[in-house]
C-alpha positions, -999 to +999 in steps of 0.1 A: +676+800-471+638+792-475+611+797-458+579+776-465+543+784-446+533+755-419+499+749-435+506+735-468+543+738-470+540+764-498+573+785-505+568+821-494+607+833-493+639+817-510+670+840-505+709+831-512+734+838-485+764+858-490+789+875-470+786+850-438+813+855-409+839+843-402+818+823-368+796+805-396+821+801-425+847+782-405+826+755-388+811+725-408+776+722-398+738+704-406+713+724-424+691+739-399+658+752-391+633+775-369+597+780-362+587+816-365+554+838-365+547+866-378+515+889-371+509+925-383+532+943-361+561+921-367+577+888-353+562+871-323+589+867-302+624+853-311+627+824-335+628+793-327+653+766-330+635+734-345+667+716-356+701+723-347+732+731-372+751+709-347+774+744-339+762+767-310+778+798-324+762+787-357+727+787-345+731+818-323+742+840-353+712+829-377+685+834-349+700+871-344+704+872-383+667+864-394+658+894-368+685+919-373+702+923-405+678+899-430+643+914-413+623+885-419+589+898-404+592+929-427+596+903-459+562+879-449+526+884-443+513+874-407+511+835-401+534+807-387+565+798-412+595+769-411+628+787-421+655+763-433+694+776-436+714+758-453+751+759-473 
């Protein structure tokens, strides 16, 4: 996974994924990617899908992921952010 800053592109978060479920391990799917932003008290809202894996349960698990278990607004300062997941 990385996660680059909209304004400049600048990588601000690279992290390897291990221990996926079964839901993501067992489909094929794209690379995909969301929109988030962040502000002082946390994540603005719910990330959001930018490009699709091509695999509804795939998607579903990684937008509940980057919130839940990974806490992404706890790992980045405030400001707007493209998050890419990939094999």
């Amino acid at each position: 996974m990385e996660v680059r800053r909209v304004a400049g592109g600048q990588v601000v978060l690279q992290a390897a994924l291990a221990g996926l479920p079964a839901v993501v391990r067992e489909h094929d799917w794209a690379p995909l990617e969301f929109s988030v932003a962040v502000e002082p008290a946390g994540l603005v809202g719910e990330p959001s899908l930018a490009a699709g894996s091509g695999v509804e349960e795939v998607d579903a698990f990684f937008a509940m992921y980057l919130v839940r278990q990974f806490r992404l607004a706890e790992r980045l300062p405030p400001g707007f952010y493209r998050v890419v997941v990939g094999r």
